[in-house]
NUMIDREN-979969 format. One record per atom (N, C-alpha, C): residue number from 1; residue in one letter; atom name; x, y, z. Coordinates in steps of 0.2 Angstrom, whole numbers. Last residue first. Layout:
residues N
{NUM, 'A', 'CA', {X, Y, Z}}
...
end
This chain:
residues 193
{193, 'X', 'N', {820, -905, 484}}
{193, 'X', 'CA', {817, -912, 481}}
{193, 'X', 'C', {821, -911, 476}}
{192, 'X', 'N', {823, -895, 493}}
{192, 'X', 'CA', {825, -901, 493}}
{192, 'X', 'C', {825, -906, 489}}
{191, 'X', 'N', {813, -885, 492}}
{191, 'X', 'CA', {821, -884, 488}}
{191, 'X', 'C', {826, -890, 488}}
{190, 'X', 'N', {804, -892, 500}}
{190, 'X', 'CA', {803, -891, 492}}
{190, 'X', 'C', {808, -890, 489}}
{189, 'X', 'N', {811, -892, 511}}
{189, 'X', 'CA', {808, -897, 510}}
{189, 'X', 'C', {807, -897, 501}}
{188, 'X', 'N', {811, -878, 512}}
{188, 'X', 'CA', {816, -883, 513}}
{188, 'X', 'C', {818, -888, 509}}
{187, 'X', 'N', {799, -874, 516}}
{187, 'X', 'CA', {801, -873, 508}}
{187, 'X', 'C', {809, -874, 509}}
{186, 'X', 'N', {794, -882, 527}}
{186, 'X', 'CA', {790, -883, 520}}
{186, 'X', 'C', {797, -881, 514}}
{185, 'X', 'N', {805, -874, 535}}
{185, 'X', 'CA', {805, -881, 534}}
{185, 'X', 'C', {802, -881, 527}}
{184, 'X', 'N', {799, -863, 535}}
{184, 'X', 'CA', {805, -864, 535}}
{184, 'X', 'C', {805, -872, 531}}
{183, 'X', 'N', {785, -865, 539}}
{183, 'X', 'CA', {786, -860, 535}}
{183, 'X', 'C', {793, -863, 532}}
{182, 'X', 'N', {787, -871, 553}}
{182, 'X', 'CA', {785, -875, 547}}
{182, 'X', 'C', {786, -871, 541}}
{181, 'X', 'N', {792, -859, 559}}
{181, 'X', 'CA', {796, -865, 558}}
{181, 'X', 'C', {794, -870, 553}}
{180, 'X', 'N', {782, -850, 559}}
{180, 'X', 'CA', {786, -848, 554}}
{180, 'X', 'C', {794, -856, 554}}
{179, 'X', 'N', {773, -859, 567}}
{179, 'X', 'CA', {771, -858, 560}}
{179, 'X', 'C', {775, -856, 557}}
{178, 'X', 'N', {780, -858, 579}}
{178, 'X', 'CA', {777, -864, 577}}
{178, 'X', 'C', {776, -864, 568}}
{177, 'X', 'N', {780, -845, 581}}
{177, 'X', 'CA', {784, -848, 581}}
{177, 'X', 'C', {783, -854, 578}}
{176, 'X', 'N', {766, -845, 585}}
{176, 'X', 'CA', {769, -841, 579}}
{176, 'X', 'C', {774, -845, 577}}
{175, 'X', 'N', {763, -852, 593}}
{175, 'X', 'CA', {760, -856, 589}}
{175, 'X', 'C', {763, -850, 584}}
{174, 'X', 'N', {772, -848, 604}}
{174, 'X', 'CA', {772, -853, 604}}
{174, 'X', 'C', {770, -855, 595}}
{173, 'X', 'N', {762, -835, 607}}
{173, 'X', 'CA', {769, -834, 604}}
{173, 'X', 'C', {773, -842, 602}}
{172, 'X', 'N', {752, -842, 612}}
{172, 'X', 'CA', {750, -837, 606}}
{172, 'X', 'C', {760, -837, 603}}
{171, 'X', 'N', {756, -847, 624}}
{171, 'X', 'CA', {753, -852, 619}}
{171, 'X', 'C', {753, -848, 611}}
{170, 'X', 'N', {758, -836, 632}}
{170, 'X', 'CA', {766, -841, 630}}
{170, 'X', 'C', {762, -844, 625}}
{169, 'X', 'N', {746, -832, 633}}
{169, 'X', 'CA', {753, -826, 629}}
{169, 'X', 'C', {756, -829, 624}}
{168, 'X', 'N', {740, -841, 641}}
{168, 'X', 'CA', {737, -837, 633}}
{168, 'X', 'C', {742, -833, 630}}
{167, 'X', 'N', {753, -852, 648}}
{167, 'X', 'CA', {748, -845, 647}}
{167, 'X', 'C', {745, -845, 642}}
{166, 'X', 'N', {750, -867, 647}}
{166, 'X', 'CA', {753, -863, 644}}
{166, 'X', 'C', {749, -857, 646}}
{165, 'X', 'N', {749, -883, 648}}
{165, 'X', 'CA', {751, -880, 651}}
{165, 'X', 'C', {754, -872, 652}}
{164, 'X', 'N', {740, -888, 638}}
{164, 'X', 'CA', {749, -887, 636}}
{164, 'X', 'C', {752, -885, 641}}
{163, 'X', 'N', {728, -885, 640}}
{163, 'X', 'CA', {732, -894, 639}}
{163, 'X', 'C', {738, -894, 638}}
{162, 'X', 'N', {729, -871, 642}}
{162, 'X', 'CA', {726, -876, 648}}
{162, 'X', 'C', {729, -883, 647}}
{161, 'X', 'N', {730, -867, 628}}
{161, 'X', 'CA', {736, -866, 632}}
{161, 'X', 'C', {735, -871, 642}}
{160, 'X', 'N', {720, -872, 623}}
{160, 'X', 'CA', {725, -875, 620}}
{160, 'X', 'C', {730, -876, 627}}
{159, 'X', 'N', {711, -862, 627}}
{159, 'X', 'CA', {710, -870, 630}}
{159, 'X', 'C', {717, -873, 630}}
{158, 'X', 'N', {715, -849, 624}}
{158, 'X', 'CA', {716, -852, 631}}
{158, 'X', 'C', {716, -860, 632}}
{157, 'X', 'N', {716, -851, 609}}
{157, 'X', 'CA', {724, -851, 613}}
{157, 'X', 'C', {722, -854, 621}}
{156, 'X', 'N', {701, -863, 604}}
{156, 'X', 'CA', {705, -855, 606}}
{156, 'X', 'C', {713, -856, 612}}
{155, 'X', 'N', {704, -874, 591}}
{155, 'X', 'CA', {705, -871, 599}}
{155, 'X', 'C', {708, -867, 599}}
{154, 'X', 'N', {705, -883, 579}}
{154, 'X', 'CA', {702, -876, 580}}
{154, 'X', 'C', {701, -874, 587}}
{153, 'X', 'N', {707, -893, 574}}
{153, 'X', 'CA', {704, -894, 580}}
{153, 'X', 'C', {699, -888, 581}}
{152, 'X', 'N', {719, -888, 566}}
{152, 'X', 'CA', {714, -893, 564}}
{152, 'X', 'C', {708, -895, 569}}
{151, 'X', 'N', {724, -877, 573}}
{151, 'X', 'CA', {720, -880, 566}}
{151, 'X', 'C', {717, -882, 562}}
{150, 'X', 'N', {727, -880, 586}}
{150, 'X', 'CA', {724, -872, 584}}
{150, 'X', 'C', {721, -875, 576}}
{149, 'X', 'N', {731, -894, 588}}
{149, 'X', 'CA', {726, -891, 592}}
{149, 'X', 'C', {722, -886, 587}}
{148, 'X', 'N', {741, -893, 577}}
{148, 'X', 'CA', {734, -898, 577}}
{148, 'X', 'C', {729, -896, 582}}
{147, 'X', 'N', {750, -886, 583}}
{147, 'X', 'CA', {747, -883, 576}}
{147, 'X', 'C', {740, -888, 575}}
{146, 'X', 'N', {754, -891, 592}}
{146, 'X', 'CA', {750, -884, 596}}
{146, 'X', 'C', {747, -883, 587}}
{145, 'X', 'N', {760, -904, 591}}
{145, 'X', 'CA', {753, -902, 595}}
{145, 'X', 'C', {750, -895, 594}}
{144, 'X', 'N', {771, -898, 583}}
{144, 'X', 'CA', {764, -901, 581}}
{144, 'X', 'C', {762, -900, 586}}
{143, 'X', 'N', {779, -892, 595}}
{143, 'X', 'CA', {775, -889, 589}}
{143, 'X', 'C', {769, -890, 585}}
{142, 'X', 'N', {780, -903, 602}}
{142, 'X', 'CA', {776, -897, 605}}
{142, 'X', 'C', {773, -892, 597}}
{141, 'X', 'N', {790, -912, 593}}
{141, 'X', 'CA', {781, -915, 596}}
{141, 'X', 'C', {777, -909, 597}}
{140, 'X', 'N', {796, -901, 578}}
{140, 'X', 'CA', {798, -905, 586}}
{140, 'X', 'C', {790, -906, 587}}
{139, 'X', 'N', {796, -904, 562}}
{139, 'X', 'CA', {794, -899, 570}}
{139, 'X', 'C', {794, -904, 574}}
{138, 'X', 'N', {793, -915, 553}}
{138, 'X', 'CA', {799, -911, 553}}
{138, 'X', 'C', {802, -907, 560}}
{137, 'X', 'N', {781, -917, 550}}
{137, 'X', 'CA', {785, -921, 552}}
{137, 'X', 'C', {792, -919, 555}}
{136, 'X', 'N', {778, -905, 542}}
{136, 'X', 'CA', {775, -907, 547}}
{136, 'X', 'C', {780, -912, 553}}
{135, 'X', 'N', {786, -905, 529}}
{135, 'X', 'CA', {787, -903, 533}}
{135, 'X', 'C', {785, -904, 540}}
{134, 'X', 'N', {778, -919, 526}}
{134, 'X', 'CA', {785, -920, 528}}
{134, 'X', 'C', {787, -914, 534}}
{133, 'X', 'N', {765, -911, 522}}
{133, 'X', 'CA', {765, -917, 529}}
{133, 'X', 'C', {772, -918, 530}}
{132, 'X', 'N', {769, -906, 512}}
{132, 'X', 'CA', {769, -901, 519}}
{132, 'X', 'C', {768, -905, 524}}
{131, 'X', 'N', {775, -917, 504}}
{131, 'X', 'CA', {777, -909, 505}}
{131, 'X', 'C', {778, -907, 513}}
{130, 'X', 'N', {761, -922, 501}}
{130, 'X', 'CA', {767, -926, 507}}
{130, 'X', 'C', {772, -921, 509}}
{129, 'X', 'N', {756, -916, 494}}
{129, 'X', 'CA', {753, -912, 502}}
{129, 'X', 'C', {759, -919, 507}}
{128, 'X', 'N', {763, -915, 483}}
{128, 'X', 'CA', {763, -911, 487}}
{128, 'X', 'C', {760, -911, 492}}
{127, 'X', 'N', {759, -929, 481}}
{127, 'X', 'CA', {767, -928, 482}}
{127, 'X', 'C', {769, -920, 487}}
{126, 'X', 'N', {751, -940, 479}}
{126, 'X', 'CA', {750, -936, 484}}
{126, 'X', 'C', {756, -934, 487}}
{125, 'X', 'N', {752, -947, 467}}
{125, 'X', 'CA', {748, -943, 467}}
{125, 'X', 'C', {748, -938, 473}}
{124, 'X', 'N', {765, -952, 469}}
{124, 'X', 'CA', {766, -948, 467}}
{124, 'X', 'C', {760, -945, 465}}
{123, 'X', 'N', {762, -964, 477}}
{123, 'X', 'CA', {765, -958, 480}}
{123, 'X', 'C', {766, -951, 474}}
{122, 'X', 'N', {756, -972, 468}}
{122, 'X', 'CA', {751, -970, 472}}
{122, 'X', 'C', {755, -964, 475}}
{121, 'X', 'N', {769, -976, 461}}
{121, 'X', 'CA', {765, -973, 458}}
{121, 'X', 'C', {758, -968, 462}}
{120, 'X', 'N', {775, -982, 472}}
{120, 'X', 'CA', {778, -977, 468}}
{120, 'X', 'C', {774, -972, 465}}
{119, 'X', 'N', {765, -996, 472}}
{119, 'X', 'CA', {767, -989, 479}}
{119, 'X', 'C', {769, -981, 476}}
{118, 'X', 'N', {757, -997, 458}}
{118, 'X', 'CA', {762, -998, 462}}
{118, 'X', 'C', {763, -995, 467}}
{117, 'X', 'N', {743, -1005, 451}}
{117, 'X', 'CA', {743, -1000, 455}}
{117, 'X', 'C', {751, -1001, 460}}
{116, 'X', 'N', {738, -1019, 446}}
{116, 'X', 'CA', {738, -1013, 443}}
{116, 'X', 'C', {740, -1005, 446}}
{115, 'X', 'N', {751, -1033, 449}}
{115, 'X', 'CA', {748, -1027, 451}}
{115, 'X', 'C', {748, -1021, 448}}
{114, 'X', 'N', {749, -1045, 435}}
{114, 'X', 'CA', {754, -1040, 438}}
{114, 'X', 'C', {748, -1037, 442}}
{113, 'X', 'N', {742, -1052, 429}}
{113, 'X', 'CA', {741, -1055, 436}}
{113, 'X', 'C', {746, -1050, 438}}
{112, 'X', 'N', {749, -1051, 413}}
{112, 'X', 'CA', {742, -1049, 415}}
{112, 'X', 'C', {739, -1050, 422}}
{111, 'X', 'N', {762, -1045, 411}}
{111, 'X', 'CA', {760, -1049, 414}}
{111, 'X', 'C', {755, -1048, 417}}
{110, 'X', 'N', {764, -1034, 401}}
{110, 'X', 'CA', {772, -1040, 403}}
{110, 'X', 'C', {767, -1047, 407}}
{109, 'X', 'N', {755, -1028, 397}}
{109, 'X', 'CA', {759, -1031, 392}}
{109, 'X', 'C', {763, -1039, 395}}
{108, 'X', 'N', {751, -1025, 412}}
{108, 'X', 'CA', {748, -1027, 407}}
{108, 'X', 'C', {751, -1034, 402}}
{107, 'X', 'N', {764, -1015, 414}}
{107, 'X', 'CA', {762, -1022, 418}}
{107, 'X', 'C', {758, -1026, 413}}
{106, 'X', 'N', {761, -1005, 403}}
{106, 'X', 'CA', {766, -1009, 404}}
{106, 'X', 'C', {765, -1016, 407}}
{105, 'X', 'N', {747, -1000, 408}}
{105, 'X', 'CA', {747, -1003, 400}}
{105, 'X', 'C', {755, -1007, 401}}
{104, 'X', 'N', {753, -998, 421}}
{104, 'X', 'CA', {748, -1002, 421}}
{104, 'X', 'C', {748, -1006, 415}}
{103, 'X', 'N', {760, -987, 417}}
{103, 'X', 'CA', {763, -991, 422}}
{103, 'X', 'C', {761, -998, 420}}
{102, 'X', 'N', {751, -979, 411}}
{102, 'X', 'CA', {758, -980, 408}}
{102, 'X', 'C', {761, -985, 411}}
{101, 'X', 'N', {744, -974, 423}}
{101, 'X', 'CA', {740, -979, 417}}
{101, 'X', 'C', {747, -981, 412}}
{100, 'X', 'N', {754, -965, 428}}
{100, 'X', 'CA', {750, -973, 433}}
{100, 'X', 'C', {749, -978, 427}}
{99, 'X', 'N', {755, -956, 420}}
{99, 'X', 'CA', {762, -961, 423}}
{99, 'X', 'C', {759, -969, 425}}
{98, 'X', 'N', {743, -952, 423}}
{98, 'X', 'CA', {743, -953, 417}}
{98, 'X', 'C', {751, -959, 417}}
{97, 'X', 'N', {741, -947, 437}}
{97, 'X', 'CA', {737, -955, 433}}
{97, 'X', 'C', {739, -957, 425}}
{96, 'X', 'N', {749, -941, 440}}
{96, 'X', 'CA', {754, -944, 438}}
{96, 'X', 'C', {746, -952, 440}}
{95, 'X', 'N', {745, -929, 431}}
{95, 'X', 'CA', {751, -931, 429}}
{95, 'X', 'C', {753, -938, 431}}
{94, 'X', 'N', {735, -925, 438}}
{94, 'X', 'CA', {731, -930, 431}}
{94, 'X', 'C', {739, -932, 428}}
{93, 'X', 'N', {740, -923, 450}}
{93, 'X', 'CA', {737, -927, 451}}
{93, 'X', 'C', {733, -934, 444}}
{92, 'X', 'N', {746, -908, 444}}
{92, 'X', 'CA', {751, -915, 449}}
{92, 'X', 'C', {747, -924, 448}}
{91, 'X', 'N', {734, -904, 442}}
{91, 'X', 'CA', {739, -905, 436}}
{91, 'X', 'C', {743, -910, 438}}
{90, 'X', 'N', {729, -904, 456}}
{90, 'X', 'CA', {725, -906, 451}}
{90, 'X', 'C', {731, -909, 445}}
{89, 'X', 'N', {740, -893, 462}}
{89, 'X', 'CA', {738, -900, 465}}
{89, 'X', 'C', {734, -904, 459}}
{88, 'X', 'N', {736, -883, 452}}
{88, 'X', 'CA', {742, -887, 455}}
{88, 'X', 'C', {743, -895, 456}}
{87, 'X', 'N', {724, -879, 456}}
{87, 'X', 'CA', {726, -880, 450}}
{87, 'X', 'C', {732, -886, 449}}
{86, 'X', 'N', {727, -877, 473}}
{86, 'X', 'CA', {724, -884, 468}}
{86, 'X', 'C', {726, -883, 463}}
{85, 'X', 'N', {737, -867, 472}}
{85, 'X', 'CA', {739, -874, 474}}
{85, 'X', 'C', {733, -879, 472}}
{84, 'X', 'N', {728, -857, 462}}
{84, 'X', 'CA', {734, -857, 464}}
{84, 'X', 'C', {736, -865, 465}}
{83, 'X', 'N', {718, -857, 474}}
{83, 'X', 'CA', {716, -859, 466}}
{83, 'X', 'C', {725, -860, 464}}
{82, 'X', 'N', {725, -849, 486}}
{82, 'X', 'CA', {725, -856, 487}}
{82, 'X', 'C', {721, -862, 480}}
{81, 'X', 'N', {730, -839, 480}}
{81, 'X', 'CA', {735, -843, 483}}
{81, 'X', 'C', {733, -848, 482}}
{80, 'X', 'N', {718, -831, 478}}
{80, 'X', 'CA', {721, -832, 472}}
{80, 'X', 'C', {727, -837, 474}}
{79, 'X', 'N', {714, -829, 490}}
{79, 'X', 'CA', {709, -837, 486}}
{79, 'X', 'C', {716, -837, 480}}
{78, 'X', 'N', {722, -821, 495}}
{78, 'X', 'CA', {722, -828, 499}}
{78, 'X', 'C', {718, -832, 494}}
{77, 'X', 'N', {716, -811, 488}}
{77, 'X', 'CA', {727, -813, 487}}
{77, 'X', 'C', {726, -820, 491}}
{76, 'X', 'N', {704, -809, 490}}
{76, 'X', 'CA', {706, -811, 484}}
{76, 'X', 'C', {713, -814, 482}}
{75, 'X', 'N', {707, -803, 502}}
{75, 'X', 'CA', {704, -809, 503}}
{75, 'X', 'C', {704, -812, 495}}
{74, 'X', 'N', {715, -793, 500}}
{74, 'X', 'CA', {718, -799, 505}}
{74, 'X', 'C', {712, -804, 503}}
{73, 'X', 'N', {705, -783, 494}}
{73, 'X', 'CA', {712, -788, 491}}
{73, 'X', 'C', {714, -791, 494}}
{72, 'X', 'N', {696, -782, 502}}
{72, 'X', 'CA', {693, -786, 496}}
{72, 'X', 'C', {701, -790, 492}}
{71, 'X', 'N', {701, -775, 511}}
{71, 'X', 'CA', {699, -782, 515}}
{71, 'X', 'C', {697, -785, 510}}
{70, 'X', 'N', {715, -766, 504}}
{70, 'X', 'CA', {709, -767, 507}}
{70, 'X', 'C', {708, -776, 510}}
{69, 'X', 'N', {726, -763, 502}}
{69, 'X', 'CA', {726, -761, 505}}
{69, 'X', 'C', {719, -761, 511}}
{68, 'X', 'N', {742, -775, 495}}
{68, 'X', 'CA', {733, -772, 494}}
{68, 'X', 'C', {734, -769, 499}}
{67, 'X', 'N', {753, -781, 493}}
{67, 'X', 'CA', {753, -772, 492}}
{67, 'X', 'C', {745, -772, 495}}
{66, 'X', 'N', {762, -795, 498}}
{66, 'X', 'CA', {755, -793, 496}}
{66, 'X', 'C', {757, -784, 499}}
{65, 'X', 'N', {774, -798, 502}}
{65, 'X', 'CA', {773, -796, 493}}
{65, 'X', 'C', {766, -793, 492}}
{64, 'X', 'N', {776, -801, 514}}
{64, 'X', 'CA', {779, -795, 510}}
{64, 'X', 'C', {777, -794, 505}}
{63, 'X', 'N', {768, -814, 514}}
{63, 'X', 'CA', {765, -808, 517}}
{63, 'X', 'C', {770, -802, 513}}
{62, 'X', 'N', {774, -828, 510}}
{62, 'X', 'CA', {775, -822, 505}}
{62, 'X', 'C', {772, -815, 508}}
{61, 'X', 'N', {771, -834, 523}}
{61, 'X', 'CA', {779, -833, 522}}
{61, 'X', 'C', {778, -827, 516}}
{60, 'X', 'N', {757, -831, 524}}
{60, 'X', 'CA', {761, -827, 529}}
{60, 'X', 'C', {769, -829, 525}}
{59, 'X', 'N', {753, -840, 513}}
{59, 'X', 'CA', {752, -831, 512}}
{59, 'X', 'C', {757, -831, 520}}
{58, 'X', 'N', {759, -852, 516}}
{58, 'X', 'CA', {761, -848, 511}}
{58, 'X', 'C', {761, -841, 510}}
{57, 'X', 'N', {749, -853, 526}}
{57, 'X', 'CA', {756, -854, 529}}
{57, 'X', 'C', {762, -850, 522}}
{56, 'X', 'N', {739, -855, 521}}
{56, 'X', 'CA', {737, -851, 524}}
{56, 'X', 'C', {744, -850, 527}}
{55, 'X', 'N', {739, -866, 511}}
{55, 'X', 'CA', {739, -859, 508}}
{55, 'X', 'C', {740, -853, 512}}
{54, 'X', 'N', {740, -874, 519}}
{54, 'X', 'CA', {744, -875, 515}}
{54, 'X', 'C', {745, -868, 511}}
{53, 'X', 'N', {727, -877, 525}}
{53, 'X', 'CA', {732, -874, 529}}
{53, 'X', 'C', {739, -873, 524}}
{52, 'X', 'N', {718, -877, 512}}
{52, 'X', 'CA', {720, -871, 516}}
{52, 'X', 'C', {725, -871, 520}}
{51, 'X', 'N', {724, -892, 509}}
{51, 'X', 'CA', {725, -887, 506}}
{51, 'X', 'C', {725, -880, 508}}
{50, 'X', 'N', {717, -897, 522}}
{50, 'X', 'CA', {726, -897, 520}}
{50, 'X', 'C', {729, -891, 516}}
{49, 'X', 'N', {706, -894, 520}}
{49, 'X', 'CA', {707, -892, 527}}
{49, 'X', 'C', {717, -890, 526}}
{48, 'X', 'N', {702, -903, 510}}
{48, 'X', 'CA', {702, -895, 508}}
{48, 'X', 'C', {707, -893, 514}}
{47, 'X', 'N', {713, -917, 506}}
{47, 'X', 'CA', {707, -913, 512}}
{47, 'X', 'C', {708, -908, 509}}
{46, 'X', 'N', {717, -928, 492}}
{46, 'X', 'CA', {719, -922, 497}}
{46, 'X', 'C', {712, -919, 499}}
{45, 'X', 'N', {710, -936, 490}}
{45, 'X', 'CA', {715, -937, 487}}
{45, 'X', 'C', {718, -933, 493}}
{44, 'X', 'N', {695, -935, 491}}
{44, 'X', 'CA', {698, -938, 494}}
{44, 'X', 'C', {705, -940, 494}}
{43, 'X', 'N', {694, -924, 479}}
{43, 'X', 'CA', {692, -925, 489}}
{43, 'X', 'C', {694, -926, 493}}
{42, 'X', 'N', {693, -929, 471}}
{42, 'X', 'CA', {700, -928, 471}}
{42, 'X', 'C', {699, -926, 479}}
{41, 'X', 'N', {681, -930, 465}}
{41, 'X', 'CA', {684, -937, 466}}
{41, 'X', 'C', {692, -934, 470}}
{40, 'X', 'N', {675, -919, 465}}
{40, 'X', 'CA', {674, -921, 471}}
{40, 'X', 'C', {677, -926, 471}}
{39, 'X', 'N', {686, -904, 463}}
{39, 'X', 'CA', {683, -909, 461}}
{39, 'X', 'C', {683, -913, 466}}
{38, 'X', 'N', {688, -888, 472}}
{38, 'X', 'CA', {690, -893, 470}}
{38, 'X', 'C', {686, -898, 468}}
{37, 'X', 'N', {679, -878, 475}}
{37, 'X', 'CA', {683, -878, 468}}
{37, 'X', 'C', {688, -885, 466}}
{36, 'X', 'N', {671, -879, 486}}
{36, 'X', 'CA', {669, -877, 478}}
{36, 'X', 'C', {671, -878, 473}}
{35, 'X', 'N', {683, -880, 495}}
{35, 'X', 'CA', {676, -887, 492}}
{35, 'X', 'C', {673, -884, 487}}
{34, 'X', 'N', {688, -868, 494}}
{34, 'X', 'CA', {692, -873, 491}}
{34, 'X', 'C', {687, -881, 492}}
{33, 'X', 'N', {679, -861, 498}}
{33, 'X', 'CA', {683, -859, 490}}
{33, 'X', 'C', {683, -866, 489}}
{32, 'X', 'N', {677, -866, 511}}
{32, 'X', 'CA', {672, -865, 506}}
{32, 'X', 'C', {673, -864, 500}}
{31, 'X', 'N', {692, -862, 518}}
{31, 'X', 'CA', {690, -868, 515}}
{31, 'X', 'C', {682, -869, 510}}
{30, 'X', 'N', {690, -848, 515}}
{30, 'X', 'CA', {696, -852, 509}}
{30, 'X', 'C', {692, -858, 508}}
{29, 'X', 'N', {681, -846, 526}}
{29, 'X', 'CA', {679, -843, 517}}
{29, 'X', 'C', {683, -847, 512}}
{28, 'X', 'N', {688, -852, 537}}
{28, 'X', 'CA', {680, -856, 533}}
{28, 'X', 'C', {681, -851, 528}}
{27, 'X', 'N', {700, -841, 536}}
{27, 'X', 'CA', {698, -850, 537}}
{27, 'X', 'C', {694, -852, 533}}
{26, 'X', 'N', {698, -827, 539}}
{26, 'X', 'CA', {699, -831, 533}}
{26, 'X', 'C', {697, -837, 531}}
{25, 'X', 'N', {696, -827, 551}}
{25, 'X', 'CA', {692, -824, 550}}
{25, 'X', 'C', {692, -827, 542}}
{24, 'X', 'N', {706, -835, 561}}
{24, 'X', 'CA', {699, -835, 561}}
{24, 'X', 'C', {695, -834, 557}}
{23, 'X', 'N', {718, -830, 551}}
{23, 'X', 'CA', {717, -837, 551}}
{23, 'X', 'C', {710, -837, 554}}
{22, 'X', 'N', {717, -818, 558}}
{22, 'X', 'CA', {714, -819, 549}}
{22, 'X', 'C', {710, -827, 549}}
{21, 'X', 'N', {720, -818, 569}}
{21, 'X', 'CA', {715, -816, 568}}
{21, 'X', 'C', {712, -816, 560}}
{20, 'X', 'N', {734, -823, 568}}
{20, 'X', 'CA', {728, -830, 570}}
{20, 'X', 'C', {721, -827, 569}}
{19, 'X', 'N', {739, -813, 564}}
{19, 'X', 'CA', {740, -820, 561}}
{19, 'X', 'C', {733, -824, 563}}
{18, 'X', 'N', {739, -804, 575}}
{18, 'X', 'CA', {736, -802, 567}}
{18, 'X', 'C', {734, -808, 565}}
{17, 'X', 'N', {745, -813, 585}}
{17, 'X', 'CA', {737, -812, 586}}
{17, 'X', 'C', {736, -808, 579}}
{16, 'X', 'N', {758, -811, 578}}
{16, 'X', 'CA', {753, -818, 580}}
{16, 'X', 'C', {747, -818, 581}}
{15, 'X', 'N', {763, -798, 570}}
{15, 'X', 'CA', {761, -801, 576}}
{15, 'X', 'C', {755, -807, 576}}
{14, 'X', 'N', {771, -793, 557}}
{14, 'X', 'CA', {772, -802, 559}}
{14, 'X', 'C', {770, -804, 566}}
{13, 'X', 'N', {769, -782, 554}}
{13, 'X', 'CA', {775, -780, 558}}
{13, 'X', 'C', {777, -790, 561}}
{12, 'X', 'N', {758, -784, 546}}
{12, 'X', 'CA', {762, -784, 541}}
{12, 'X', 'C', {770, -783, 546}}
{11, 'X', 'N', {750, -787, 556}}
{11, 'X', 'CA', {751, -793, 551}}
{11, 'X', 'C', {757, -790, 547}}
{10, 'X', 'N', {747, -774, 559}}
{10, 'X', 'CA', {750, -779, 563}}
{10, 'X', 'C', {751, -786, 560}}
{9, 'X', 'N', {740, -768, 546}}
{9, 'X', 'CA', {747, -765, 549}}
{9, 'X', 'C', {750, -770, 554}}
{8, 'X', 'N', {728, -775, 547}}
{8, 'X', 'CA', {734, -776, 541}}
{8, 'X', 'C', {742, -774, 544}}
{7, 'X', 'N', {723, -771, 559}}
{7, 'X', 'CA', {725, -780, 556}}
{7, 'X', 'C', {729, -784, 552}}
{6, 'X', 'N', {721, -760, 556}}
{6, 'X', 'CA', {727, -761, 562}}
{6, 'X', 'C', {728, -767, 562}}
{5, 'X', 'N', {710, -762, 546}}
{5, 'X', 'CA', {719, -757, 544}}
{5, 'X', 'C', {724, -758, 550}}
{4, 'X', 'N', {702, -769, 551}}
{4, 'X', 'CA', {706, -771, 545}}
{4, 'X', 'C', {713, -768, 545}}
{3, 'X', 'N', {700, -768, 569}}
{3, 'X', 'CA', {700, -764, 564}}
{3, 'X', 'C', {703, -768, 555}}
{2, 'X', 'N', {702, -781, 580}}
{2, 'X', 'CA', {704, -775, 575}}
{2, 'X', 'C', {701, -771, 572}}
{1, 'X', 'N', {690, -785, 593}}
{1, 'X', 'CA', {693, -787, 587}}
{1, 'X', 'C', {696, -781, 583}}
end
């Protein structure tokens, strides 16, 4: 394993193995932030897992902003990211209960056997992790595979690269590629809307 300062320098020249050696080493601390600090009803609204992968794809596209030069700033620049997209995520979320209950007191008025709860309205509780599922959707099959393997599943490159048929190199540079295309896409997708 690196050194912090060869981890930083190598992260900051955009090599995969820096990348993924955060993502190791960062991972469970964000997701434990982010069960701590998210509320428990909203849990289930959005996954933490979501919300860090979502932060964790953020800090590598903005990587040039971050100046720090320690292990205590990166890891403070990653949580302040990912408090950051809850906040967010939460405000979104009492935004559009409050649309909702407006929706509701309307139906109400007009017709007491109305449905309290419309499609439109449920989507718009979960507009930004639809965001990054969009982009998800976005990536050609091989891509997603390799980002659900390493992510969500959490498998080291060899395994990955054995059900992909892939060396540990080709799988490693696979799954870089992988994440700056979703990079791409996500804030597509947002300059989209």
């Amino acid at each position: 394993m690196d050194s912090f300062e060869d981890l930083l320098a190598k992260a900051r020249t955009g090599s995969p193995e820096a990348w993924d050696q955060m993502w190791t080493q960062y991972g469970p601390h964000l997701l434990r932030v982010a069960r701590r600090r998210l509320s428990r009803h909203l849990q289930a609204k959005a996954g933490e897992s979501d919300l860090v992968q979502e932060t964790f794809l953020q800090a590598h596209q903005d990587f040039p902003q971050f100046h720090g030069q320690t292990e205590g700033e990166l890891k403070a620049w990653f949580a302040h990211i990912l408090l950051h997209n809850i906040t967010d995520f939460e405000r979104r979320y009492r935004e559009a209960k409050k649309r909702r209950l407006a929706v509701e007191e309307s139906l109400a008025q007009k017709d007491p056997l109305a449905p309290t709860l419309s499609p439109p309205a449920e989507a718009l509780e979960r507009e930004e992790m639809e965001a990054f599922r969009g982009a998800l959707r976005r990536l050609n099959a091989r891509d997603r595979q390799i980002l659900r393997l390493r992510m969500n599943e959490g498998l080291p490159f060899n395994q990955i690269g054995t059900q992909m048929g892939l060396s540990e190199a080709g799988t490693r540079s696979l799954w870089y590629r992988a994440i700056q295309r979703l990079a791409r896409k996500l804030e597509f997708f947002r300059n989209d809307r």
